[in-house]
C-alpha positions in Angstrom: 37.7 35.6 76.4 34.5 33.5 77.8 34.8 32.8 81.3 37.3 30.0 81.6 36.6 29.7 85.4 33.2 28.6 84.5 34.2 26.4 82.0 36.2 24.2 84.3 33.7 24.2 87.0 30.9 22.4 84.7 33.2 20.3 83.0 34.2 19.6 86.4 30.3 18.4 87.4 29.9 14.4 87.3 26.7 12.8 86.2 25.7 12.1 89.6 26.0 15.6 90.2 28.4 15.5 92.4 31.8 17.8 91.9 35.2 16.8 90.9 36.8 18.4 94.1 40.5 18.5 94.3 43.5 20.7 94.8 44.3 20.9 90.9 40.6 22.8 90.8 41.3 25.2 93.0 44.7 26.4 91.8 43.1 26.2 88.2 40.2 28.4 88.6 42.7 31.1 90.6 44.9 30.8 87.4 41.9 31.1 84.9 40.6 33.9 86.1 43.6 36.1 86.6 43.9 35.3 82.3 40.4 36.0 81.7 41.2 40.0 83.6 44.6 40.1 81.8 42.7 39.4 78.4 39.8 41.8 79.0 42.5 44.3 80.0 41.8 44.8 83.3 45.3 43.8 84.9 49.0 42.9 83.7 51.2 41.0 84.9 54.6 43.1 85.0 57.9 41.4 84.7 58.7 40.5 88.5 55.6 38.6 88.4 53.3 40.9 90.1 49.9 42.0 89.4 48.8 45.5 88.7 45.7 46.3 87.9 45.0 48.7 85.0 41.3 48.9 85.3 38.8 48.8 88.2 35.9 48.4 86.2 34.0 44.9 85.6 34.3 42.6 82.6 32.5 44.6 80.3 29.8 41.3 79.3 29.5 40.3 82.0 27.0 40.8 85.7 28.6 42.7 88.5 28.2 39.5 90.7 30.2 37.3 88.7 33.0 35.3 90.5 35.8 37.2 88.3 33.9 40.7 88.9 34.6 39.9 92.5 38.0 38.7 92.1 39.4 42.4 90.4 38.0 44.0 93.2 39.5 41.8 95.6 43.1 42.8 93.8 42.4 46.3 93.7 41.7 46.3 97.5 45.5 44.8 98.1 48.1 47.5 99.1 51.1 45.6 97.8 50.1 44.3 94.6 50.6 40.6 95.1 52.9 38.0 92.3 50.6 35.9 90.5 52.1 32.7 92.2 51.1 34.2 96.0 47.8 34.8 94.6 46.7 31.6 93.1 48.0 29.7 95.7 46.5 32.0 98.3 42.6 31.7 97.0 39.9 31.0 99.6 38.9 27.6 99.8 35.3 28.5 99.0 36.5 29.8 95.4 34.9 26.5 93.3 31.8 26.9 95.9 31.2 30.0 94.5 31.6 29.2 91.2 29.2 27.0 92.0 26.5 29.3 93.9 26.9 31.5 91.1 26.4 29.6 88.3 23.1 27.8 90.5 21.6 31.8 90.5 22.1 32.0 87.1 20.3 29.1 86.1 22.8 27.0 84.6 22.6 24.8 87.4 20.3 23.6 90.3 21.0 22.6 93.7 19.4 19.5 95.2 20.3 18.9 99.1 20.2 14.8 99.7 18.9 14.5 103.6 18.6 11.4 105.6 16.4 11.8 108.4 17.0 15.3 108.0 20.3 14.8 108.3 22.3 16.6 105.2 24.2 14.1 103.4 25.7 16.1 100.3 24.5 18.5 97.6 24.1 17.8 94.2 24.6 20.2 91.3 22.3 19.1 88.4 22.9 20.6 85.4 19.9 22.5 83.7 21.2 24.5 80.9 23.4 21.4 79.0 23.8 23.3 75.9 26.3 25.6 78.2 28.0 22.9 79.6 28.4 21.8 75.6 29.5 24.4 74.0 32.4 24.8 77.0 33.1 20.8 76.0 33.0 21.7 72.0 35.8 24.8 72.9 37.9 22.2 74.7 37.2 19.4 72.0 38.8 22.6 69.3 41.7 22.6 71.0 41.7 18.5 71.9 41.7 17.8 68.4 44.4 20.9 67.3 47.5 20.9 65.1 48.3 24.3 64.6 47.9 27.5 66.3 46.2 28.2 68.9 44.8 31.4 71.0 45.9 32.9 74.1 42.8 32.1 75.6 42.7 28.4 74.1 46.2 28.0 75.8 45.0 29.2 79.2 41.9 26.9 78.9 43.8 23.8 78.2 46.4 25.0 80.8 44.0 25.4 83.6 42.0 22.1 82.6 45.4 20.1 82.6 46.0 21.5 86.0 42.2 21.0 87.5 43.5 17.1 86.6 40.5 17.1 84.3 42.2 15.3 81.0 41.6 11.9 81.7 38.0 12.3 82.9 37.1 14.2 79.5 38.9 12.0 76.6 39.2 8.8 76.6 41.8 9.2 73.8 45.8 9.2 74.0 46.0 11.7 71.1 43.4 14.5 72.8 45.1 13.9 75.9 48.5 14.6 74.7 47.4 17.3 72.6 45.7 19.6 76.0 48.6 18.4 78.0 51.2 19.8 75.5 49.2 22.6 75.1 48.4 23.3 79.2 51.9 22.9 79.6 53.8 25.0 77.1 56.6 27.1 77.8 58.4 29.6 75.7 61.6 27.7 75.9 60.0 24.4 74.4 59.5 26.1 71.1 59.3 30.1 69.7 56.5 32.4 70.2 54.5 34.3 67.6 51.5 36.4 67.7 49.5 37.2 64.5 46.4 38.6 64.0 44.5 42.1 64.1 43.3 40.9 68.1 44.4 39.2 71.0 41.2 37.1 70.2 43.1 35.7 66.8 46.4 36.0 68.6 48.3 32.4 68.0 50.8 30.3 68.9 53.1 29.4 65.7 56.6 28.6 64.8 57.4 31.1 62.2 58.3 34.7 63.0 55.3 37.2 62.4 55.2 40.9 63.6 54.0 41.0 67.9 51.9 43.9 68.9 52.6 45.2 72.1 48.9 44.2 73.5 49.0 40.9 72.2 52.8 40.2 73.9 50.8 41.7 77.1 48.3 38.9 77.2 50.6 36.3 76.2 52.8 37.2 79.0 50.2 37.0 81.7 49.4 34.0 80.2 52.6 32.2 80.7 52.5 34.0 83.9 49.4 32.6 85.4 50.2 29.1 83.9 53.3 29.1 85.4 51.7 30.2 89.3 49.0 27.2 88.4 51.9 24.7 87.9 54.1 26.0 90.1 50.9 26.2 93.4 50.6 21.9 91.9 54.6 21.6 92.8 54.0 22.8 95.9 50.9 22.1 97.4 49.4 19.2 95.3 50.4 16.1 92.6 48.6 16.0 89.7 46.5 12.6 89.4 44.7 11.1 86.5 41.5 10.5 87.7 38.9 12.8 89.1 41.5 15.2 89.3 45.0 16.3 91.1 45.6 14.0 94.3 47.4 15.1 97.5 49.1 12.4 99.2 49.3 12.3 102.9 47.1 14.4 105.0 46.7 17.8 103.5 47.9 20.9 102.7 47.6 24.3 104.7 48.7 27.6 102.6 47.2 31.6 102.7 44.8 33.0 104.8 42.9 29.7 106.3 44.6 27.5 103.4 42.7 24.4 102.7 42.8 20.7 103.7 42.2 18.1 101.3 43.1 14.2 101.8 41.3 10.9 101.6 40.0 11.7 98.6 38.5 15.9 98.1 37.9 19.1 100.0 36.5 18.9 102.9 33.5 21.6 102.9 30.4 22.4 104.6 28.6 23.1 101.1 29.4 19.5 100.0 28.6 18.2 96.7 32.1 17.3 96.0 33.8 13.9 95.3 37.3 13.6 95.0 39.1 10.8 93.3 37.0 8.1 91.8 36.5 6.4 88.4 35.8 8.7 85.4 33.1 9.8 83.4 32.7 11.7 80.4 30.5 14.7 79.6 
């Protein structure tokens, strides 16, 4: 599974190079990465919700200092294995900053501090490598423009995009938007569940009634799982908007260790660089 976390975060970057800040981010990026562990076999998610992990060891592909690295050591360091709900709405507020820092030290990005009379007035994420922030907008224009199967990891993708509030800023048409919402949003109940294929990677979503292996029905559960805890932190602590991403009404919204307060229009962080609401923009 590429890192979907990622993915969100630089599709999440205006052209101004400011980023989309909102509630729906921060619950999306706790859901994508707890489906990028369950993919790479690192934790399950067991049938009470809860997450175990299975293996301590970093995403094989990837550096020891990336954000999910992090993350699955984080879990293994909890004595009562958290449910996938308590942990996506319990991330640190800092969790899209570091997505951000990270993605600045690997080059993808560069960070440009505005000052006024040496006063800081907001950071700027400029994009350096744009063929990585086009092929993660060619994997989400695959699944945009679906009308069959898709993958585990193409469901959590669309899934953590429609909860980031991200549709509407990335397609301007009525038939891609319906087609990641659908998708973001499924549930086993709306329609059956099958999974082909000889890997979790080719592992689909169909109507007819294949053979499951027992890895594949793993992922697929944790999938549902962590797209459930997305959707169900948005019930709770946010409302999804159309524009520049989910909108909180009223004056905020305190959850978890140190929660996080977002109102008049994105988080409120001493990193900066993020806008909330706003007109559009396409990548």
């Amino acid at each position: 599974m590429y890192a979907i976390g990622e993915d969100v975060v630089l599709l999440a970057i205006k052209r101004n190079g400011r980023a989309v800040a909102s509630v729906g981010v921060h619950f999306a990026l706790g859901g994508a990465e707890l489906a990028q562990l369950a993919e790479a076999g690192r934790i399950e998610i067991d049938d009470s919700g809860h997450i175990i992990v299975l293996d301590r060891n970093d995403v094989g592909d990837l550096p020891g200092d990336a954000p999910v690295n992090a993350t699955l050591r984080a879990l293994g360091r909890e004595e009562v294995p958290p449910t996938a709900r308590e942990w996506v709405s319990g991330r640190p507020v800092t969790l899209a900053v570091t997505y951000l820092e990270y993605l600045a030290a690997s080059g993808v990005l560069r960070v440009e501090d505005r000052k006024v009379l040496g006063i800081s007035r907001g950071r700027r994420w400029i994009v350096v490598d744009t063929a990585r922030v086009a092929e993660a907008k060619s994997r989400l224009d695959v699944i945009a423009t679906s009308t069959g199967e898709v993958t585990a990891e193409q469901a959590a993708f669309a899934g953590s995009i429609c909860v980031a509030g991200l549709t509407w800023r990335l397609y301007k048409g009525a038939a891609e938007r319906a087609r990641i919402e659908e998708i973001g949003t499924w549930d086993e109940s709306d329609r059956p569940l099958d999974l082909s294929g000889p890997s979790t990677q080719d592992a689909a979503l169909s109507t007819d009634n294949s053979p499951i292996s027992a890895p594949q029905t793993a992922v697929w559960s944790a999938i549902r799982s962590t797209l459930d805890a997305t959707h169900h932190a948005m019930d709770q602590y946010g409302h999804p908007g159309h524009d520049g991403g989910s909108h909180h009404s009223g004056g905020g919204s305190h959850h978890g260790g140190g929660g996080f307060h977002h109102g008049g229009g994105g988080f409120h962080h001493s990193g900066g660089g993020f806008d909330g609401g706003g007109g559009g923009g396409h990548h």
